[in-house]
C-alpha positions as CSV (number, residue, x, y, z in Angstrom):
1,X,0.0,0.0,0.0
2,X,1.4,3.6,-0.7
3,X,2.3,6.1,1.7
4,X,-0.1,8.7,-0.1
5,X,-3.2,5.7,0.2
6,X,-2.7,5.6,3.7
7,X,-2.4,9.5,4.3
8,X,-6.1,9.5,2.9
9,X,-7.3,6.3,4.3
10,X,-6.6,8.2,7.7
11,X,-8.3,11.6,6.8
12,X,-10.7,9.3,5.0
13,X,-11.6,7.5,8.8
14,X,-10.5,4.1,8.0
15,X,-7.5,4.4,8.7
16,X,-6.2,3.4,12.4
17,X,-4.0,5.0,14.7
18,X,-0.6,3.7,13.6
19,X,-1.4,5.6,10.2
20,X,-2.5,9.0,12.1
21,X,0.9,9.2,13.5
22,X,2.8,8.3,9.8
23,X,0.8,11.3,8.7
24,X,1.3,13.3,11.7
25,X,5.5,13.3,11.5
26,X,5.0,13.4,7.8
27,X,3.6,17.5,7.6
28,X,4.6,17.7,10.9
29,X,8.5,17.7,9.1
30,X,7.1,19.2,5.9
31,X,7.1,16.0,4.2
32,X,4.0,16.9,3.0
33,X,1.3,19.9,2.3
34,X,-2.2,19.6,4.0
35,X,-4.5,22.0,3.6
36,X,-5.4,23.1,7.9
37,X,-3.2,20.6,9.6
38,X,-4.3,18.6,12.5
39,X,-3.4,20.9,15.3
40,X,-2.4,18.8,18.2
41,X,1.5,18.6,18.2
42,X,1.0,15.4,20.6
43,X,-0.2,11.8,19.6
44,X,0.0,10.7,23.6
45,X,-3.8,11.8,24.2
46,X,-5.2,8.2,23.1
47,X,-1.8,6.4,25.3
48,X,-4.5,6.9,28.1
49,X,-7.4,5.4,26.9
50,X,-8.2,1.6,25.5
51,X,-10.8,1.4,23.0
52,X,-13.8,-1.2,24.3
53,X,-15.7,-1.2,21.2
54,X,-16.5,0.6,18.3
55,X,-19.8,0.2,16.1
56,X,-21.9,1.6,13.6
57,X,-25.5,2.4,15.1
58,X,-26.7,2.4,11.3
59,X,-27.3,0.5,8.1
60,X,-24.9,3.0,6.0
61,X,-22.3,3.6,8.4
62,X,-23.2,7.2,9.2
63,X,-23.6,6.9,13.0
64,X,-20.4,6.0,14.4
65,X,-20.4,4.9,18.6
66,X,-16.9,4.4,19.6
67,X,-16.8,3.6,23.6
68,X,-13.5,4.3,25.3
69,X,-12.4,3.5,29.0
70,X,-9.2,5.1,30.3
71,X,-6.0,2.6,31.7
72,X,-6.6,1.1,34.7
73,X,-3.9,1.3,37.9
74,X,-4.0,-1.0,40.4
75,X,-8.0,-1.6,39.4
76,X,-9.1,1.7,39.2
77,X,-8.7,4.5,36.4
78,X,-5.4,6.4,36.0
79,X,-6.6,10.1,35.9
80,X,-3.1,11.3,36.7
81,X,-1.6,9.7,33.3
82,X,-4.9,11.0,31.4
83,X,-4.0,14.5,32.8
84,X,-0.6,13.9,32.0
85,X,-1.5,13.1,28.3
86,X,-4.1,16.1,28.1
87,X,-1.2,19.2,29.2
88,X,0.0,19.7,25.4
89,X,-3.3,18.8,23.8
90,X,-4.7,21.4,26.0
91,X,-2.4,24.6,24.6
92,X,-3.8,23.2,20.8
93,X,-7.3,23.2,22.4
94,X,-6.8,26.5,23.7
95,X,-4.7,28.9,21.3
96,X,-4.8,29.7,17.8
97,X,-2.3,27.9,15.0
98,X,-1.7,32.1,14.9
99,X,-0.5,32.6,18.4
100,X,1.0,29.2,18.9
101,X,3.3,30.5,16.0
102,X,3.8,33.6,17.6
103,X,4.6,31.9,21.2
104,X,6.4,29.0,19.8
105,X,10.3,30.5,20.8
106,X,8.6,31.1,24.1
107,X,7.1,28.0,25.5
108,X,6.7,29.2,29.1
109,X,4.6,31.9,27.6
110,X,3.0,29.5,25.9
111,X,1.8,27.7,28.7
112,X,1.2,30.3,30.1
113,X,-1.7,32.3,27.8
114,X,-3.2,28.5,27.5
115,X,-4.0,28.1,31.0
116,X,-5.2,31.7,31.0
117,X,-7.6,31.2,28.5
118,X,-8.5,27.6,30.1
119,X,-8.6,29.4,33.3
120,X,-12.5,29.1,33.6
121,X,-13.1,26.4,36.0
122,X,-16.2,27.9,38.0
123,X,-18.4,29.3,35.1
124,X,-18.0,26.5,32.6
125,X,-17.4,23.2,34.1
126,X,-18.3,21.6,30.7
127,X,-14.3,23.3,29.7
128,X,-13.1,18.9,30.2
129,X,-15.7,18.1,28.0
130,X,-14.9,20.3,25.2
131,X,-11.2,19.4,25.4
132,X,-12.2,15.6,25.4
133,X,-13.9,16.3,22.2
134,X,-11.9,18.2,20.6
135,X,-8.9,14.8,21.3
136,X,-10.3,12.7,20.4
137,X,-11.4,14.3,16.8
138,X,-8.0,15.0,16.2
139,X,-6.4,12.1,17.3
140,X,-9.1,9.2,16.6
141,X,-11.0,10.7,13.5
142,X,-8.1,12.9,11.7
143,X,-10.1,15.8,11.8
144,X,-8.2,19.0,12.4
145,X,-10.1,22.4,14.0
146,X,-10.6,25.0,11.8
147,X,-11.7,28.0,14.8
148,X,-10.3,28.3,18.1
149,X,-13.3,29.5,20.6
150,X,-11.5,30.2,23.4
151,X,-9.3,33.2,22.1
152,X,-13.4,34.5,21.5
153,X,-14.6,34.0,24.6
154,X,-15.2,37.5,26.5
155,X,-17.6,36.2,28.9
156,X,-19.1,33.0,30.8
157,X,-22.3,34.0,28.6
158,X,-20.3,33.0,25.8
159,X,-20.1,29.6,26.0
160,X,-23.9,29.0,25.8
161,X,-23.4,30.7,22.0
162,X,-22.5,28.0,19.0
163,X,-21.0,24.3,19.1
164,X,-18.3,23.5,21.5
165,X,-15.9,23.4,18.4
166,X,-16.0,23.1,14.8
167,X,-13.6,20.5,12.6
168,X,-13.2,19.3,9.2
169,X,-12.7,16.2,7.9
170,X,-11.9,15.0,4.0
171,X,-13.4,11.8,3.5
172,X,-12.4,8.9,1.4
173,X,-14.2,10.1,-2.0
174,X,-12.9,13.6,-2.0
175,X,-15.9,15.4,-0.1
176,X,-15.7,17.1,3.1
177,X,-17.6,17.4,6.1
178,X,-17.6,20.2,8.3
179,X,-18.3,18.7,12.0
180,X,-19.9,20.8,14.8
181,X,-19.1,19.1,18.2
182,X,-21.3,18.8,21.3
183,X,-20.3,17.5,24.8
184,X,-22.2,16.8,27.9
185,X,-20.8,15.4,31.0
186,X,-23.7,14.1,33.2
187,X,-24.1,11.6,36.1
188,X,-26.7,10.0,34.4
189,X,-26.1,8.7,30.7
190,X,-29.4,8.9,29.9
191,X,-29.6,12.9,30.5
192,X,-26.4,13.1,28.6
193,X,-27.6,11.5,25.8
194,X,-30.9,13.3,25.9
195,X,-29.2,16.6,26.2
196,X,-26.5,16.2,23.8
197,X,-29.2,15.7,20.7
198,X,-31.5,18.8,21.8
199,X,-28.3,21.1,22.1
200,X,-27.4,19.7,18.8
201,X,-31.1,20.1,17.3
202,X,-31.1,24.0,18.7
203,X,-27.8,24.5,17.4
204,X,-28.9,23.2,13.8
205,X,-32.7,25.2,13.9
206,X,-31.6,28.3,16.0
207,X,-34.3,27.2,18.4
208,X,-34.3,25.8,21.4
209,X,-37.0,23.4,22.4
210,X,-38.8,25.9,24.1
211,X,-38.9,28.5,21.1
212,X,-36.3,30.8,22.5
213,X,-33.6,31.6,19.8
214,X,-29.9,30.1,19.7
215,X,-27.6,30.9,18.0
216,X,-26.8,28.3,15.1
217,X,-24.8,27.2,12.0
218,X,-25.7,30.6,10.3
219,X,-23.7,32.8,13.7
220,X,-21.3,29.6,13.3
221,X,-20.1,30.2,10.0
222,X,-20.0,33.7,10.7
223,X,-18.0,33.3,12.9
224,X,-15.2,31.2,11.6
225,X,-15.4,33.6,8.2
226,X,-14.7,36.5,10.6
227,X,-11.1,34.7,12.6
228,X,-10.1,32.8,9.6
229,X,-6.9,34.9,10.0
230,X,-6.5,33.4,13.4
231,X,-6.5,30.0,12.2
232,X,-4.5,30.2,8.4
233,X,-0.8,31.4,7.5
234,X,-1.6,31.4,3.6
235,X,-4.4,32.7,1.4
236,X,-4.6,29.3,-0.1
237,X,-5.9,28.4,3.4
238,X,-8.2,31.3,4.1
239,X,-9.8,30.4,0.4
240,X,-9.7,26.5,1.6
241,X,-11.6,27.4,5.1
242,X,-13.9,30.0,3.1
243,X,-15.3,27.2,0.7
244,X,-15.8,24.8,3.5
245,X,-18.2,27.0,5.5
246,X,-19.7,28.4,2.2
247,X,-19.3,26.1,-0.6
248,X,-19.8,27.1,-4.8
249,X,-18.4,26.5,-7.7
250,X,-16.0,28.3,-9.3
251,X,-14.7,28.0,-12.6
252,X,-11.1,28.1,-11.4
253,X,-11.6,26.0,-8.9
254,X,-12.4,22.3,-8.4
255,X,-15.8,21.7,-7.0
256,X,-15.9,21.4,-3.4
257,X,-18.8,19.0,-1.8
258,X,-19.3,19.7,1.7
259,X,-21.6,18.4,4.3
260,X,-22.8,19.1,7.9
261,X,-22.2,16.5,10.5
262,X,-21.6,16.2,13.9
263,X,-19.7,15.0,16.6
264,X,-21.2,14.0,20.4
265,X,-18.9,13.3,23.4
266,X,-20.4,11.5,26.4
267,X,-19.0,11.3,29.6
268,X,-21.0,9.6,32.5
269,X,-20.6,8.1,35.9
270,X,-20.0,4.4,36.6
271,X,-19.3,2.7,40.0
272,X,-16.8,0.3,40.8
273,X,-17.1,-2.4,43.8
274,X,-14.3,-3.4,46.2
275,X,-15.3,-7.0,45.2
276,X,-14.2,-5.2,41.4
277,X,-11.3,-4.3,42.9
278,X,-10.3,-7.4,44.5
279,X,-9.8,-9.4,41.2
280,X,-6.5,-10.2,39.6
281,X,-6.0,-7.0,37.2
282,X,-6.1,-9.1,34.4
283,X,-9.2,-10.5,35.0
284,X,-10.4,-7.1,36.5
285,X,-10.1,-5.1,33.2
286,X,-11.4,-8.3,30.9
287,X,-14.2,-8.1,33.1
288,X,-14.6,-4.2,33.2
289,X,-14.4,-3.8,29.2
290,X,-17.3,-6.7,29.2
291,X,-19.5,-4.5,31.7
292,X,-19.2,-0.8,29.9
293,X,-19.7,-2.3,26.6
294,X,-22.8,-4.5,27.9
295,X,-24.1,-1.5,29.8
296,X,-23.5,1.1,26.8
297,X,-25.3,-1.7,23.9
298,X,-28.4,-1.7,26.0
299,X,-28.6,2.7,25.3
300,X,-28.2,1.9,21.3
301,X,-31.7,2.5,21.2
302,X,-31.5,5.5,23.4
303,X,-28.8,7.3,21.2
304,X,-31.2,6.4,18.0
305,X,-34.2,7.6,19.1
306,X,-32.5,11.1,19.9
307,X,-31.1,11.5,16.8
308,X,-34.6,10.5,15.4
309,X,-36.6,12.3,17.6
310,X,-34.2,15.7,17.0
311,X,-34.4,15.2,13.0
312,X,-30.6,14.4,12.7
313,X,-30.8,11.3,10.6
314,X,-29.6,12.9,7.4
315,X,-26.1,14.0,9.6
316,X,-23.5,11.7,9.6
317,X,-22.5,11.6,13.8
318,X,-19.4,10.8,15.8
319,X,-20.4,9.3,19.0
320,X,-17.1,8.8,21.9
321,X,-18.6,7.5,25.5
322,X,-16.4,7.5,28.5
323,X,-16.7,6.7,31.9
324,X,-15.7,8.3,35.1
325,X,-15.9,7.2,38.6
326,X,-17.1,9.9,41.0
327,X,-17.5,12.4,37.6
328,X,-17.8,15.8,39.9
329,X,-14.7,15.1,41.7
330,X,-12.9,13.6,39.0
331,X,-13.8,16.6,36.7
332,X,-13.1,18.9,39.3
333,X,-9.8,17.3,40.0
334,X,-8.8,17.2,36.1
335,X,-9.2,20.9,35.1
336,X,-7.4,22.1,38.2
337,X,-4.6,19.6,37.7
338,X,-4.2,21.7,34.2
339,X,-4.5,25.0,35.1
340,X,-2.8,25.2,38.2
């Protein structure tokens, strides 16, 4: 197989994540030209996570559920190494391709402005969420960001405006699709998943469910138009990002197909025994891959009927479920551990 094959088998999603990482050191040392490069300059986010399952909850392989549990340590979940493996994923989260340029000689500066603008632990405790996201499109779909919220956000009123971040991603036959992402970190998996589809319904009708207005894709696109400078080094990119958010056909230009989709992250909470605990690890992690993927098959119908239910079936939607043990205080724990 080519080099070139698998460089678009990866930003095609069929690739896997030995491929990701060819492609990554490829442009990463100029080996080759993408147009809006995946952003993260660390692989080592999905070193704290094992994949349980992954599934398609569709006949056409347009609703993707992949279910992620994080290493286990001594038989319970190793948040230090996931913090650990979220620090430089967390300044690509956070700052512009712009500013990172700008900051790049300085790295303690660097640091610095990201935790600043991650800073927002009280008003927004949905912040872990959005970074999750935002991982795991990079580094498990191949999709890179194409706006960078939090250099826009002014106020904690802000981050009820829009999606929690917007991506690209080229598929397989040459079209695009620009994905919207939506996280919800809930106790309760059901509310999450409930949630997550009505935010993401709002988001594509302006509505909410109770008639107010919300801002949508329209104040989306607007948006990314108006910061493409924040984002691009080239007016080959700016064109590039211009024709994703409003596609047409140009005579001088190839024609450039380009669909909405989205992209969910679930995280909920999960309990584990002392009896759990008391199992050989071996057995113990067998055992707890075997429960989550049991306990998340019996929500497939859940997950369907929201999409259903909030008129999404046309969207092609990337689902990642996590669980957390004692999600508060976990998530609590996590964001301070990054911006301390």
């Amino acid at each position: 197989m080519s080099l070139i094959l698998k460089c678009e088998m990866v930003l095609g999603n069929i690739g896997k994540r030995v491929l990701f990482k060819e492609v990554y050191l490829l442009h990463r040392y100029g080996m080759i030209e993408l147009n809006m490069q995946i952003s993260t300059s660390s692989t080592d986010f999905l070193n704290a996570f094992e994949e349980v399952s992954h599934c398609d909850l569709d006949d056409h392989g347009r609703k993707k559920l992949n279910i992620h549990i994080m290493n286990t340590n001594a038989n319970e979940f190793a948040y230090e190494a996931l913090i650990d493996n979220l620090v430089e994923p967390m300044i690509d989260f956070a700052i512009s391709r712009v500013t990172r340029k700008k900051l790049e000689s300085r790295p303690g500066h660097l640091i610095k402005k990201a935790r600043e603008e991650f800073r927002r632990i009280e008003e927004n405790k949905g912040e872990l969420g959005e970074l999750l996201i935002y991982c795991f499109l990079e580094s498990h779909l191949g999709a890179p960001k194409i706006l960078t919220k939090y250099e826009l956000k002014t106020s904690p009123n802000m981050y009820a405006n829009g999606s929690d971040g917007v991506h690209y991603l080229k598929l397989a036959n040459g079209n695009y699709q620009l994905i919207f992402s939506e996280s919800k970190m809930y106790k309760a998996i059901g509310a999450a998943i409930t949630d997550a589809f009505e935010s993401i319904n709002a988001f594509k009708t302006g509505l909410t469910k109770e008639g107010e207005f919300k801002p949508g894709l329209a104040y989306e696109r607007g948006l990314i138009n108006g910061h493409i400078d924040k984002e691009t080094f080239s007016a080959e990119d700016a064109r590039f990002v211009e024709r994703l958010i409003y596609p047409s056909k140009n005579e001088d230009e190839d024609e450039m197909i380009v669909d909405d989709a989205f992209a969910v992250f679930i995280g909920y909470e999960m309990s584990i025994t002392e009896k759990e605990k008391a199992k050989n690890p071996t057995d113990f992690r067998k055992d707890l891959k075997l429960k989550i993927e049991k306990y998340i098959t019996k929500k497939h119908k859940n997950i369907i009927s929201a999409i259903e239910d909030n008129k999404l079936t046309g969207h092609d939607i990337y689902i990642y479920v996590v669980p957390f043990t004692k999600l508060s205080e976990t998530r609590t724990k996590i964001l301070k551990e990054l911006v301390r």
